[in-house]
N, C-alpha and C positions, 0 to 999 in steps of 0.2 A: 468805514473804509470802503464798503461798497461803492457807494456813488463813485468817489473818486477815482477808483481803478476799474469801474465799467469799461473803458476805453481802454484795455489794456488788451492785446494779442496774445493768442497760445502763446506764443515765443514770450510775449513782456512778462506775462503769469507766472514761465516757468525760470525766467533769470531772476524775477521778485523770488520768489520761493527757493532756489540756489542760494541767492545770498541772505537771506535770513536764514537759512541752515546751516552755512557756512560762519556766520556772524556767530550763531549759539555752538558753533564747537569750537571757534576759534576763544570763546568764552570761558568752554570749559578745560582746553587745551592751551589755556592763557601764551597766544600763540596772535601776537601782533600784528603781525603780516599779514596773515591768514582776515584778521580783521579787517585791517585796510582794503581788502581785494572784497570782502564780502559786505565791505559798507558801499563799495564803490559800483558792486554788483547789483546793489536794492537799492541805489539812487539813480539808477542808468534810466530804468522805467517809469519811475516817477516825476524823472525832467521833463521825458520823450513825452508823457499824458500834459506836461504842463505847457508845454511847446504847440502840441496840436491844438489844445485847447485854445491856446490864445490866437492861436493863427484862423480858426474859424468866425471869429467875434467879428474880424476886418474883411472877411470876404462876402459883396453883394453880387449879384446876376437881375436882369429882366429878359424877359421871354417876349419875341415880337414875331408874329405870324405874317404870314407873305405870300396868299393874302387872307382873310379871315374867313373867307367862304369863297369856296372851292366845290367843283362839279364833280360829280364821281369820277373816276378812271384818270385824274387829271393830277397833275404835278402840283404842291406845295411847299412849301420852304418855311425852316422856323431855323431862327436867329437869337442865337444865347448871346451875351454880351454879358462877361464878367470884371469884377472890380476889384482888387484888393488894397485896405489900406494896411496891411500886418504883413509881416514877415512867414508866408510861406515856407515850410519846412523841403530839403530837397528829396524829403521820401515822392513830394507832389500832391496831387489831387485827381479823383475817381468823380466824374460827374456822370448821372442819370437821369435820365429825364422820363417820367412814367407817363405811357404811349398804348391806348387799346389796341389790340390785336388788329383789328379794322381799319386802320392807321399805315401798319408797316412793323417793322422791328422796333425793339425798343433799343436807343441810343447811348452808346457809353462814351463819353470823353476821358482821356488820362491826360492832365497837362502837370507836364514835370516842373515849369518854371510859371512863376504867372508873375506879372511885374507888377510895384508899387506902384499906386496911384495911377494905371494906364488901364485901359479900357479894351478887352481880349474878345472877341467876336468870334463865335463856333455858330456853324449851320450845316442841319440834315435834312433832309426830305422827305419828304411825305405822299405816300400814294394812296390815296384812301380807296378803298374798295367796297365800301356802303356809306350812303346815306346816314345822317343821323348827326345830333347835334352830339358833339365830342368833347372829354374833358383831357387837356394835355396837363400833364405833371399834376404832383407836386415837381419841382427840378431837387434831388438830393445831391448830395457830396458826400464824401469821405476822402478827410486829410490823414496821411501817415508818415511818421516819421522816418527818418533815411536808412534806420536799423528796423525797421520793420516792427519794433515793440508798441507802439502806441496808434489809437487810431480814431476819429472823430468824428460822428455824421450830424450831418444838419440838412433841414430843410432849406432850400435857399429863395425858390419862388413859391405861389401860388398857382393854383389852376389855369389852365386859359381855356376858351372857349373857343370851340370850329366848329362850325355849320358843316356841314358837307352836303349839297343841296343835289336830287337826282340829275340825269344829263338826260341835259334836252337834244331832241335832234331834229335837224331842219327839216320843217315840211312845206309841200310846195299845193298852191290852187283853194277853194273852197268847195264844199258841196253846192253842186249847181242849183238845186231843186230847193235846198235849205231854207231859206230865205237872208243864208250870210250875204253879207256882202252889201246890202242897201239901207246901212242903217244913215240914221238920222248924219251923220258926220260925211257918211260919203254919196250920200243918195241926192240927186238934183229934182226936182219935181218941175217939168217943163211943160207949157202950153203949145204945141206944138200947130193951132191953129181950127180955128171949126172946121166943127166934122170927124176931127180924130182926136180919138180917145187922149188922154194923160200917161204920159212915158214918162216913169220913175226912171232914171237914169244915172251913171255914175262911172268915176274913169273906170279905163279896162283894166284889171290887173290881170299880172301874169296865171294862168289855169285855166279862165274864164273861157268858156265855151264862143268860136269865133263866131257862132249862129244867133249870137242872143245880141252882137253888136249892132247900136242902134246906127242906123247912118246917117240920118236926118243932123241928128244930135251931133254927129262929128264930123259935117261939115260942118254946121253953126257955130262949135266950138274950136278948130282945129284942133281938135282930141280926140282919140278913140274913146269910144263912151259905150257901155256897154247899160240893155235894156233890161231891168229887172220885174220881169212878169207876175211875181209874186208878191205879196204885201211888204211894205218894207221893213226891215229888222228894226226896231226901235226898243223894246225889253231887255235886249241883251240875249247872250245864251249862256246856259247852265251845265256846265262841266261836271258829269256826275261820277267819283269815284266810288266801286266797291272795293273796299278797304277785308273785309270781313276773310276770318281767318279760315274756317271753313271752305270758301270759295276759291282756294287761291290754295299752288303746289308748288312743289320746290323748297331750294332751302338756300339761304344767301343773296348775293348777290345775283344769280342765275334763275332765281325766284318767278310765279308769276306775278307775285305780288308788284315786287319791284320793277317789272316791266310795265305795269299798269301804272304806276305812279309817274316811270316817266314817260309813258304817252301821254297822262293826263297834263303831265307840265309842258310837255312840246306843244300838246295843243293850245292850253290857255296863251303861252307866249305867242304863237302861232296868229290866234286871233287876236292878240292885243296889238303886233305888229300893221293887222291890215283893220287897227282901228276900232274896233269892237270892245263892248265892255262887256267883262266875264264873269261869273258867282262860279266858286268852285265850291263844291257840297259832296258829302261825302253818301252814303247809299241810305240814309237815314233822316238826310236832307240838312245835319247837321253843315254851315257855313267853314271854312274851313280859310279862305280867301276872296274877297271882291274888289271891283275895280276896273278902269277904263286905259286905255295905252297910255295913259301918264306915268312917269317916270315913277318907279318905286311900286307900282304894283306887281311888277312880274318878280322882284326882291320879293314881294309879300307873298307871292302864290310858292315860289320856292322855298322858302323857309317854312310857309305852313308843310308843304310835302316833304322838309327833311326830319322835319319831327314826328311825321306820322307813324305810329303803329298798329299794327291788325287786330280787330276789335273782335271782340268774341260774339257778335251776332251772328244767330244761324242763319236767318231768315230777311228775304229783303219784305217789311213790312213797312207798308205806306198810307200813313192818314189823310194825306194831301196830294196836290203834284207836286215830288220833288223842283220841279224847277219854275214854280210858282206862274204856272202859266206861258212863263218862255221856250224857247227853243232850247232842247235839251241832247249833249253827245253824252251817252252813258258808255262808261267803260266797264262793263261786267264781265265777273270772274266765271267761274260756276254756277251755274242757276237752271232753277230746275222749272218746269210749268208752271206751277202755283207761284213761285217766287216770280217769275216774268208775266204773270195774271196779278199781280198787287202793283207791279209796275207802271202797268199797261191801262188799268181800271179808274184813274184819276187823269190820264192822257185824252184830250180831247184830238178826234184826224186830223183837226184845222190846226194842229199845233205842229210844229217842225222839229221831228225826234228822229234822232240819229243814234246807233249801239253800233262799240265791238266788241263781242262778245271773244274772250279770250277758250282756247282749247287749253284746260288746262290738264289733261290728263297727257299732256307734251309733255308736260314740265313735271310731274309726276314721277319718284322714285318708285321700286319696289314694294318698301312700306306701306304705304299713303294708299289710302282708299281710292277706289274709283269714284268718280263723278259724272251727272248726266251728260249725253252729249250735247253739244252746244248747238247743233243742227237741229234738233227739233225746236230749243227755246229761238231760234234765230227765226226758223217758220212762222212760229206765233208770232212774232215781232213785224215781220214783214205783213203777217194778215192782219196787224191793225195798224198798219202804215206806214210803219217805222222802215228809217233805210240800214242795213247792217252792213255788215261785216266780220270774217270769223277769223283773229288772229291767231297765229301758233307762235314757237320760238324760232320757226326757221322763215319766219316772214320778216321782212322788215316794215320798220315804223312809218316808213313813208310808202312804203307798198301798199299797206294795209289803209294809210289817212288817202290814197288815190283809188280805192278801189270807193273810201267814202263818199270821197267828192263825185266817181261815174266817172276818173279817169287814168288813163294811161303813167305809165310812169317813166316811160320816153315823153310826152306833153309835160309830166309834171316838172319834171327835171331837166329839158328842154333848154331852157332860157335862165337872165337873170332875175333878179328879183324886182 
């Protein structure tokens, strides 16, 4: 009898158990009436379990997300859509939908009436406030009947899946000095005539330094064409994340960690926009995402960075150059001399490296240890070539991507795209 009266409420338990004690004295009381009221009392709850029961067998749901990946800080919508082919009881139905705290609240629907064979559509929202790939539901129910004695739960969906991928934000111009900007896709190589040199050349984008524009170039083309003095970008550049848990303060969403993740993806999309093909690696050299401005790679660099988490390496230890010879923006957490001397030791001057090094003792509670300052690893950096940058939390992303490029953030922000 277990099984069967599992489903039973305080209240069903206790009118079961009423009228079977009522039943045994009207027994011994050979007292008829008394019977009928206590047969009538120990089958009340027994319907009520057999009613829920059967009304759960006919009730389907699907779960439709809207849309399946979603940028931090940003609106989503999920869509229940239920079905029933049974006879709903008019106690109603209790739906939940199980929702990580990361997400938002978790959702309760009560629909008192649900109709045969029609098709019922509930939708809540979703504000996701981290990163990270997300499992929504199971979706459960609980049917009860209209006296409150009986009551039924079921599973009704499955899991779904939600990316929540970090937010990007718009950056404006390129580092002058880099060698961005003159890759094979956008770079013209023109003869400009004996006697003078070969003027790698290319249109002007907006950021682009108004002294480097050629003009020879853009009269023969009726284009602003801007001169790239440097060798032209053809490797690609190396987007280097330190991930490492150590390097990085805060806690949540306000994190430094999660700051560096999404500069690191503002920048990758950044440069896939103006062209550029990008390897994003993590502080160990470990690939993480590659790819050229074709469609589907900036998907790919986002979904690698929504899944990422912080890796227990103390040390940034490097058998090679991370960025395999290319031009390298490293986004570094905390780091200390030695760790920016393993960096720096397989970087050739003729290479074009680029650091921001994060302050993370900004982002730093009470708790949490102190960390070197970022200014002296920033000096070494600069003394072997490198151009930096030292971001905080009260800098913004684009302040900090225009102090990389050598510019203004009235120029950067300037114009359109």
């Amino acid at each position: 009898m277990r099984r069967p009266l599992s489903g039973l409420t305080t209240r069903g338990r206790c009118l079961l158990a009423a009228g079977v004690a009522a039943a045994l004295c009207a027994l011994v009381l050979d007292e008829r009436d008394l019977l009928r009221v206590a047969l009538f009392a120990a089958a009340l709850p027994l319907l009520a379990t057999a009613l829920v029961s059967g009304s759960r067998v006919g009730l389907t749901a699907v779960r439709n997300l809207v849309p399946d990946r979603i940028p931090v800080g940003t609106r989503g919508d999920v869509e229940l859509v239920l079905r029933s082919d049974g006879r709903i009881p008019a106690g109603g139905l209790l739906l939940e939908d199980d929702l990580p705290y990361a997400l938002g609240s978790r959702p309760r629907f009560v629909v008192a009436r649900l109709p045969r064979h029609q098709a019922v559509r509930l939708t809540y929202p979703l504000h996701p406030v981290m990163r990270g790939v997300h499992r929504i539901g199971p979706l459960t129910t609980r049917i009860t009947d209209p006296f409150g004695l009986a009551e039924a739960e079921g599973k009704l969906t499955e899991p779904s899946r939600l990316v929540v991928v970090p937010q990007v934000v718009r950056l404006y111009g390129l580092p002058s000095t880099s060698g961005l900007g003159a890759g094979d896709d956008g770079s013209v190589r023109l003869r400009t005539g004996q006697g003078e040199d070969d003027a790698v050349v290319r249109p002007y984008r907006h950021g682009d330094d108004i002294r480097k524009v050629h003009w020879r170039s853009t009269a023969r083309r009726d284009e602003l064409m801007v001169r790239v003095e440097e060798r032209p970008w053809r490797g690609g550049t190396t987007v280097l994340l330190d991930h490492r848990s150590a390097a990085h303060r805060g806690d949540g969403p306000t994190s430094s960690l999660e700051w560096a993740v999404s500069l690191a993806a503002s920048v990758c999309l950044h440069l896939h926009r103006h062209g550029h093909s990008v390897r994003l690696v993590t502080e160990d050299g470990r690939l993480l995402a590659r790819g050229g401005p074709e469609s589907g790679t900036s998907a790919a660099v986002l979904d690698a960075l929504a899944g990422l988490q912080a890796s227990h390496r103390r040390d940034l230890v490097h058998a090679t150059d991370p960025a395999a010879g290319n031009d390298v923006i490293a986004i570094l957490g905390a780091a200390s001399p030695t760790a920016v001397g393993e960096l720096v030791r397989h970087r050739s001057r003729a290479g074009r490296s680029l650091a921001v090094l994060l302050d993370v003792a900004a982002w730093a509670t009470a708790e949490e240890e102190s960390v070197p300052d970022p200014h002296e690893a920033a000096r070494l950096l600069r003394g072997a070539g490198w151009r930096v940058a030292v971001a905080g939390p009260n800098r913004s992303m684009a302040e900090v991507w225009a102090e990389l490029c050598g510019t203004s953030i009235a120029t950067s922000t300037g114009g359109a795209w």
